[in-house]
N, C-alpha and C positions, 0 to 999 in steps of 0.2 A: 559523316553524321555523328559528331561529336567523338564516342568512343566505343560507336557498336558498327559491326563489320556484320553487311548481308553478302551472303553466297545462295543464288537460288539453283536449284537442283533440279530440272527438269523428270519427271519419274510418271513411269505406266505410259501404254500406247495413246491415255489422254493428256498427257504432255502437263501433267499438272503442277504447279510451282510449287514444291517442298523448300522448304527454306531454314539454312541453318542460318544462325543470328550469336553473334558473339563477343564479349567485351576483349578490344585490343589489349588493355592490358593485364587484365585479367586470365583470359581465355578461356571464360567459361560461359557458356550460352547454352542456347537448346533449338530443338528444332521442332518445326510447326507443319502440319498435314504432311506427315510421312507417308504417303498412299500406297506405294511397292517400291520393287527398286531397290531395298535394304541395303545391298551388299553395295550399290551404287552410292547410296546417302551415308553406309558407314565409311564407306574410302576417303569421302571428301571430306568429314569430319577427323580420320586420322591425317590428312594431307594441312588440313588447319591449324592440325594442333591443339584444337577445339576440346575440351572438355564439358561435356554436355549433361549439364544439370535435370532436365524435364524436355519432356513431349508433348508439346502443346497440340490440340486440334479445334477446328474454328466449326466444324461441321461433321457428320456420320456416312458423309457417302464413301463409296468405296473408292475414290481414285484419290479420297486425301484421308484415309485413315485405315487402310487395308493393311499398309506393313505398319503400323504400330506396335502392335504387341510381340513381335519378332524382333523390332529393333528396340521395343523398352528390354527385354531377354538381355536382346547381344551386348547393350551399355548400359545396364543394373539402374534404371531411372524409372522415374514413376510415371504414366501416362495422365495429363489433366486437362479437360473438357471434351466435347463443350456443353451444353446446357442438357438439365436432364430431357429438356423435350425430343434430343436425338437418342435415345437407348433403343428405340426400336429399330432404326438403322442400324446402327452398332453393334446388335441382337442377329440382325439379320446379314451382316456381310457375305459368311459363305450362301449362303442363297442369291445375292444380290451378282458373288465373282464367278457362281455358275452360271447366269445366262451370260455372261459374256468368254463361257467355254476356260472359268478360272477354279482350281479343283484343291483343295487343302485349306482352304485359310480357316481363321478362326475368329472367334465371337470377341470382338476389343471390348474390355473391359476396366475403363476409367478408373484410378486410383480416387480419382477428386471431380465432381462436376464442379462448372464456374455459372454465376449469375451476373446480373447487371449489378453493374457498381463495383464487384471485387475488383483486385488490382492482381496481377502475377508479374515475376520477376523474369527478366530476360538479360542475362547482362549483367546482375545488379541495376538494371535502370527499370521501374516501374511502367506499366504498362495498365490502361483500365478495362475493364470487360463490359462492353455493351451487347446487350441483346438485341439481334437485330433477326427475326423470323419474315419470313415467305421461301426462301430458297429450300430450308429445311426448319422446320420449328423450332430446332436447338441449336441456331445458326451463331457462333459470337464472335466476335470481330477485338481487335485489339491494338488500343491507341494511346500514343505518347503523348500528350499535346506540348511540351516542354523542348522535344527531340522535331517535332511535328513530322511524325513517322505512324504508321500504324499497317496491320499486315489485316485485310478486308475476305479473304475468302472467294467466295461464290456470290457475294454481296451484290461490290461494286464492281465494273471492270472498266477498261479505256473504251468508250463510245459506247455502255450497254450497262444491262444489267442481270444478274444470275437467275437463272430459268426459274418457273415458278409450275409448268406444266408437268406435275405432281400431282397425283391424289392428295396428299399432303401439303405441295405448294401455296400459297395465298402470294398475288401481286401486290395485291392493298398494301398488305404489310411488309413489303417488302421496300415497296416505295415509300409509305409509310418511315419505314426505319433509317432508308437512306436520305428522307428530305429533315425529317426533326432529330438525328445521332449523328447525321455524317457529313451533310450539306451545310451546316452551322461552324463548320470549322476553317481557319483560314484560307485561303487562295492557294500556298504557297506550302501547304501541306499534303505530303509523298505518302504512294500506299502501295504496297504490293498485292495484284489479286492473283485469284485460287491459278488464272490461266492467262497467257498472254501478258501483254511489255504492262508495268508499272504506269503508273499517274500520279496525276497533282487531284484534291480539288476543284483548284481554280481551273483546269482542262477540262474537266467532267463537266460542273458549271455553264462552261461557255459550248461542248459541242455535246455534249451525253442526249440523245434526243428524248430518251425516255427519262429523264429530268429534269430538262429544261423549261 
């Protein structure tokens, strides 16, 4: 994919895709929903060679932004999004890592929120920020369309779509955001979600039943 190298990280008993992203020749990227795992997502990063600019997050739940602010600590980087609609997630992690018998963590607190339309760098390659809410209200998704690469979250996944049974949640909008931000985009453009193998598109398209 041109000159940016994905390594996905599998991290926390929900197997969630952390993903460090990084210019080959460069070697500087960053990484996206660090949920736990640190000491797991900092090895790969020294094993890379990687030198990691930012901490990107796409959403406030705890299995993709729980080890953030340990790992922004350990590699002196600033942590950015996502949208202010998720601070009350983000507020609430240690509460959220107790009912699942999780004891220490702390309150992530964003250097920078992103909105719809900004662009952030990964790479050196541009990437644009769409808001895309139902899964969580400050849900944002992040897409190349030049690389036609983009890293989707809890959004979209291969044959489904990111849960919405939240007090919080809204499917409208969720579907909403995935047929008019994300269904508009070529066939043949790749996206990594929050969990489980990667897709196209043009796959989601033809079998996704809740968009078809």
């Amino acid at each position: 994919m041109n000159k940016l190298e994905v390594q996905i990280i599998p991290v926390t008993p929900f197997q969630q895709n952390c993903a460090l992203i990084w210019n080959t020749d460069t070697l500087k990227g960053a990484v996206i929903d660090p949920g736990g795992d640190v000491h797991k997502i900092a090895k790969a990063v020294k094993a890379a060679g990687v030198t990691v600019e930012t901490i990107f997050l796409t959403h406030g739940h705890l299995d993709h932004a729980a080890g953030a602010t340990d790992l922004a600590h350990l590699l002196g980087v600033p942590i950015v999004g996502p949208q202010l609609g998720d601070k009350f997630l983000l507020d609430s992690l240690p509460e959220q890592a107790i009912r699942f018998g999780v004891h220490g963590l702390t309150v992530v607190k964003p250097d920078q929120w992103l909105n719809e339309g900004e662009t952030i760098s990964i790479g050196g390659e541009s990437f644009e920020v769409l808001h895309c809410p139902g899964h969580t209200p400050g849900h944002v998704v992040f897409v190349n369309k030049p690389l036609k690469f983009g890293i989707f979250g809890d959004v979209l996944f291969r044959n489904s779509v990111g849960r919405t049974d939240f007090a919080y949640g809204n499917h409208d909008d969720l579907i909403s955001a995935i047929t008019t931000k994300l269904m508009v985009l070529p066939d043949d453009f790749a996206f990594i979600c929050g969990h489980g193998e990667s897709s196209t598109i043009g796959a989601e398209r033809r079998s996704n039943p809740f968009i078809r």
